[in-house]
N, C-alpha and C positions, 0 to 999 in steps of 0.2 A: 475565429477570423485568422486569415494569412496573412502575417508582415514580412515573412521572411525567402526570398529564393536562393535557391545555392549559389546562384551565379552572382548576387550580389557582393561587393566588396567587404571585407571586416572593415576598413577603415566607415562607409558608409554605414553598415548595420552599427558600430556602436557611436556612431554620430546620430542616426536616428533614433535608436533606442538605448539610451546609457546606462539603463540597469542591465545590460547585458556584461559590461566590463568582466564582474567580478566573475562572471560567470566563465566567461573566456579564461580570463586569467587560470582559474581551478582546474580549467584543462590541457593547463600547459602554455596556452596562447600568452605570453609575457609582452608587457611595454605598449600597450592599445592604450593606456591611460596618456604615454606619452605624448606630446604633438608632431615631435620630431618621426618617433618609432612609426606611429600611426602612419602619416605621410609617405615612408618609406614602404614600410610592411606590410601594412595595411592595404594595400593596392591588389590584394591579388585575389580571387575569388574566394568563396567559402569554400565551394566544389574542391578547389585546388588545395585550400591549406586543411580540408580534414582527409582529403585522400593522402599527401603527403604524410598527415599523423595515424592514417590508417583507424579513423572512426566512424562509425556509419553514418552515413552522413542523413539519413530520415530519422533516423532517431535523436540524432546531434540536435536536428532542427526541431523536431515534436517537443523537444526541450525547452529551448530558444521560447518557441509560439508560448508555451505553458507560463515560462515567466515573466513574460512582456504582458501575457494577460493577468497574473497574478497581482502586477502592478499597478496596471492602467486599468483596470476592470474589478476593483476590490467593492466599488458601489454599486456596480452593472447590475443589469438585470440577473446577469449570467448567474449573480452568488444571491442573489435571493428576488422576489417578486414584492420590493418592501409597501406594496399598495393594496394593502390586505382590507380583503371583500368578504363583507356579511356572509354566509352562510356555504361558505364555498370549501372545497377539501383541503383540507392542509397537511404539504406533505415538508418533512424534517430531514436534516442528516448529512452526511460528511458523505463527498465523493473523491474516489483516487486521484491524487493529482496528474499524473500522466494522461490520465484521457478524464478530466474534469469539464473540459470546453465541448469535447466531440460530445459528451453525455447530453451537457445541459442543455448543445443545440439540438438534439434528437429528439427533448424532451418539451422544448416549445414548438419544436414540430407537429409532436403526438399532441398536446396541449389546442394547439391551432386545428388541428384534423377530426380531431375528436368534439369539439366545440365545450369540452368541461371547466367546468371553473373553480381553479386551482389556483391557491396561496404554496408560497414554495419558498424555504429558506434551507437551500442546497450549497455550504460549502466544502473548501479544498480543505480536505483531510489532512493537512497541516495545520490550517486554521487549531487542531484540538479539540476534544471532547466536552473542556470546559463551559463552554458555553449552552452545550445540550443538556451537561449534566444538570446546571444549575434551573432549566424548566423543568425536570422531571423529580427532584426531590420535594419533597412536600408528605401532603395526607393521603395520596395515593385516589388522589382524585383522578379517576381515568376518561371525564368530562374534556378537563382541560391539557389532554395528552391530542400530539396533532397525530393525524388519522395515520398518517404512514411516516416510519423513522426506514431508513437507510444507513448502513455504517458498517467497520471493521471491527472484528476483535470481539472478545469477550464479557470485558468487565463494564460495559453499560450497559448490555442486553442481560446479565446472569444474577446482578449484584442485589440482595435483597434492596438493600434500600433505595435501587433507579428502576428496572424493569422486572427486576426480579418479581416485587408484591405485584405488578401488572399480571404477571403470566401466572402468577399465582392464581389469581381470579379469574383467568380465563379470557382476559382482555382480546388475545390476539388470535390471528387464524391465519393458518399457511392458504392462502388465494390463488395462487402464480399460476395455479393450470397444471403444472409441472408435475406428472403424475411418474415417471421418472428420471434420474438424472444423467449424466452424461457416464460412456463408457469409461472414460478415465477414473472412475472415481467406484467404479461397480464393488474392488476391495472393501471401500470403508464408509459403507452404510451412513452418508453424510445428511440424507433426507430424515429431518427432525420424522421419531416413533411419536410424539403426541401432537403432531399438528399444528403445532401453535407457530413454530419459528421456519420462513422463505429463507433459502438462502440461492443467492444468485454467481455467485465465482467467487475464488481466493486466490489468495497473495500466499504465493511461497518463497521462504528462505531458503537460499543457498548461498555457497560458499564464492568469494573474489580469491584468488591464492597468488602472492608475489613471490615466485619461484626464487627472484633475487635474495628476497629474504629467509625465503625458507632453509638455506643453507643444506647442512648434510642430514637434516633431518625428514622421515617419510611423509609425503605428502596427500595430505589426509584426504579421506571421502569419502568419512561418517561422523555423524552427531560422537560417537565414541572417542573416535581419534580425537576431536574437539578440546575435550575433555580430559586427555592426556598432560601429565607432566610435563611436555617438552615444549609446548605448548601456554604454557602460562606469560601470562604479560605479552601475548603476541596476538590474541585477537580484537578484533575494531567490532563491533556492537553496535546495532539500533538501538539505543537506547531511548533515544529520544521520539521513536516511532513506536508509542506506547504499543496500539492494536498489534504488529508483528513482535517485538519486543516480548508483549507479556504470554502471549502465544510461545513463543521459542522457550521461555521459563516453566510455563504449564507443561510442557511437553514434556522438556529433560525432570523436571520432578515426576511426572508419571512415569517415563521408563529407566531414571536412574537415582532416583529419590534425592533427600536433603543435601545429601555427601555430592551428587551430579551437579545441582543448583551453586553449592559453594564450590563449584571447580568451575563452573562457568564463570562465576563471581572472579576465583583465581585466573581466570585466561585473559580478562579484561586487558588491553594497554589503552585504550580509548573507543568513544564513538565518536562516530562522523556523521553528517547527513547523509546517503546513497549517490549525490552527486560529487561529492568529496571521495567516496570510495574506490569507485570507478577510478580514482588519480593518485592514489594512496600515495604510489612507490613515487612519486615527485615529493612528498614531504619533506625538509629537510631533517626532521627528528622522527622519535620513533614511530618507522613505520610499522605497521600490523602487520605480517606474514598472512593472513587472513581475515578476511573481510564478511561478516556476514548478512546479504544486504536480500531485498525483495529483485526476483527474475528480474523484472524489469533494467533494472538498472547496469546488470552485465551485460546488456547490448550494448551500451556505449565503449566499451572499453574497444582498441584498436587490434588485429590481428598480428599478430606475430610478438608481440612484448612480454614483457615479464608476468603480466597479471593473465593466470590462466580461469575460467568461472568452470568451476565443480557443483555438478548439481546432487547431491550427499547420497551412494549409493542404497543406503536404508530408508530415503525420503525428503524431499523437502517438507521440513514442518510448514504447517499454512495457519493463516490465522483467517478466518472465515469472513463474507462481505454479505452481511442479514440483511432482511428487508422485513419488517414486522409492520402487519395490517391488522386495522381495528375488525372486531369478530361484528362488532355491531353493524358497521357500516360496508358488509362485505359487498351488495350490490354494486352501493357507490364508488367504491373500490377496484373492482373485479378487473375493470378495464387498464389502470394505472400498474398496478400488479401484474398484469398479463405484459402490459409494455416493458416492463423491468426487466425480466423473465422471459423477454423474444427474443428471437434470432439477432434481430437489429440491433440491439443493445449488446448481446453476449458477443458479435464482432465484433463491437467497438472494445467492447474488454478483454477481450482473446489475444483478438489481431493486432492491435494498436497498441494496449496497455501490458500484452502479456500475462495476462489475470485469466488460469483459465475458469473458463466457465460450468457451470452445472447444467444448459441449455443440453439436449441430448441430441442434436441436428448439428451442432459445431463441432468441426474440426481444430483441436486444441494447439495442435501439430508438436505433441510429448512423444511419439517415437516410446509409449511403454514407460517414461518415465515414474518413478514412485515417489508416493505424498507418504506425510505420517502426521493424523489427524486426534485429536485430542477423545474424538469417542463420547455419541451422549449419555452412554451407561456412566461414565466416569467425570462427565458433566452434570450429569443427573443426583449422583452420589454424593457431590461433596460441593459444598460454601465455595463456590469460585470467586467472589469477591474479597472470603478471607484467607484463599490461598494463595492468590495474585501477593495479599500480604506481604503473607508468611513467605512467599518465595523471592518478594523483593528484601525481604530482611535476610534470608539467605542467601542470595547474591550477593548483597552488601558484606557480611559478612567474608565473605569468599576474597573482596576486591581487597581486604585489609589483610589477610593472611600472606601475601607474599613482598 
């Protein structure tokens, strides 16, 4: 749903919707809580006060809409279908917040078109893992597993004791249609070798860099430089965005081993959430010289400022967006899968979300850019759920060494 036009007043948008304040405030926009400021400053377009801050102003707003939904819409249909029907497909799973609403409207579109009858508990991949995790441990009963999970990252699709004993058995089957995937991606053989795991787009990390703070030191633009001496206690961390987070860990452990891990741990000064990042260099304490957040979020930043976004010439690490379909019910299936996996949806994630896609008909528009993908030989070989671990006890370690 649309609440918001550019042309609308700040003073009016956060009189209509007040969970927006804080939001303003994080980008600079100060004193909208006032009555006074408001009345005075408040009067002048959106158009007008993000062109004067020089922020794009569609992505400003694709914001705005996300969290006024996030708000007002936390029981909606939008985050799940809580009117669950006898015998009907049930599909599970965490969608990116940035294009969380365009999705799920796409999907009661295709839902409505298709005449199928589908149970759906789809939400904003903030929400957390938690909640998924705790339906899928048990006895490995794959009865009571719902027909189709959607999600980011690693460590619930790898981990013996969640999906892992599933794929063990053969529970799953890649359905999507997708018999290859997009050219951007032709280097790294991201189409699971045993069939069992869809994967529909990823989330890559790059780099925010506040030139202010960078001082006299070279300014990086690679995972290496990262990881340099000069460099500790200066970088800001998703930490709290587990799926990109444990990804960026799994990575520097495969191409710079323990010692790489505890130097990342050492680079730490803090995390942020991604829309915190984008604003770093306003903090008044220590800011981070570098930020390392998912694409998406360096479009907000303003033209001409001090936060310049480096996308890491050796790659953005990505952390993968799975779709896993039951092997039993592949028929049933076939259709919901295919809609995941279509043009219409990989726009929505491309274009909008900046997620690009695996669809091989979409235009990602990377200009040749480079990923650096964790590899299923190197998935396949090793306990990902006990090296997520071990790499988080490495990190930690890292953050107390200096």
């Amino acid at each position: 749903m649309r609440y918001i036009d550019e042309n609308m007043k700040l003073k009016a948008i956060v009189e209509m919707f007040p969970e927006t304040l804080e939001f303003f405030s994080s980008k600079g926009f100060k004193g909208l809580d006032n009555e006074n400021t408001r009345n005075l400053a408040g009067n002048i377009s959106l158009k007008l006060a993000l062109t004067a801050k020089k922020i794009n102003s569609s992505i400003f707003i694709k914001a705005l809409e996300d969290l006024i939904d996030n708000t007002r819409n936390s029981s909606d249909v939008t985050l799940s279908k809580t009117e669950k029907k006898d015998g009907a497909i049930n599909a599970t799973g965490l969608l990116p917040c940035p294009v969380r609403i365009p999705l799920l409207e796409a999907f009661k579109d295709f839902e409505q078109e298709s005449n199928m009858n589908i149970n759906y508990d789809l939400k904003a991949a903030s929400s957390g893992l938690d909640w998924l995790k705790d339906s899928i441990e048990g006895d490995g009963n794959a009865e009571q597993l719902s027909d189709i999970f959607i999600s980011a990252g690693f460590d619930l699709f790898f981990e013996d004791k969640l999906m892992g004993k599933f794929k063990k058995n053969k529970v799953f089957k890649d359905i999507s249609g997708l018999k290859k995937y997009n050219k951007d991606f032709d280097e790294l053989s991201l189409k699971d070798p045993q069939g069992d795991y869809s994967m529909i787009a990823v989330v890559p990390a790059v780099f925010l860099v506040n030139t202010e703070e960078l001082g006299d030191r070279p300014f990086p633009k690679t995972w290496e430089d990262i990881l340099k001496p000069e460099f500790e206690k200066s970088v800001s961390l998703p930490v709290s965005d587990f799926d990109l987070f444990n990804a960026i860990l799994l990575n520097i452990h495969k191409n710079f081993g323990e010692d790489g891990v505890r130097k990342l741990g050492r680079s730490l000064l803090q995390s942020l959430h991604p829309a915190q990042m984008v604003k770093s260099n306003k903090l008044r304490v220590e800011k981070p010289a570098i930020t390392i957040m998912p694409y998406f979020f360096t479009k907000m930043t303003g033209q001409g400022g001090p936060m310049v976004a480096q996308w890491p010439e050796d790659g953005a690490i990505i952390s993968p967006i799975f779709m896993l379909t039951k092997k039993s019910k592949e028929e049933e299936l076939k259709k919901i899968s295919e809609f995941f996996s279509s043009e219409k949806v990989a726009k929505i994630l491309s274009h909008q979300g900046l997620f690009p896609s695996v669809n091989p008909n979409i235009d990602n528009k990377l200009d040749g850019k480079k990923f650096i993908w964790l590899g299923w030989d190197y998935i396949y070989s090793n306990d990902i759920g006990e090296l997520i671990d071990s790499c988080e006890k490495l990190f930690e370690e890292g953050t107390k060494e200096v």
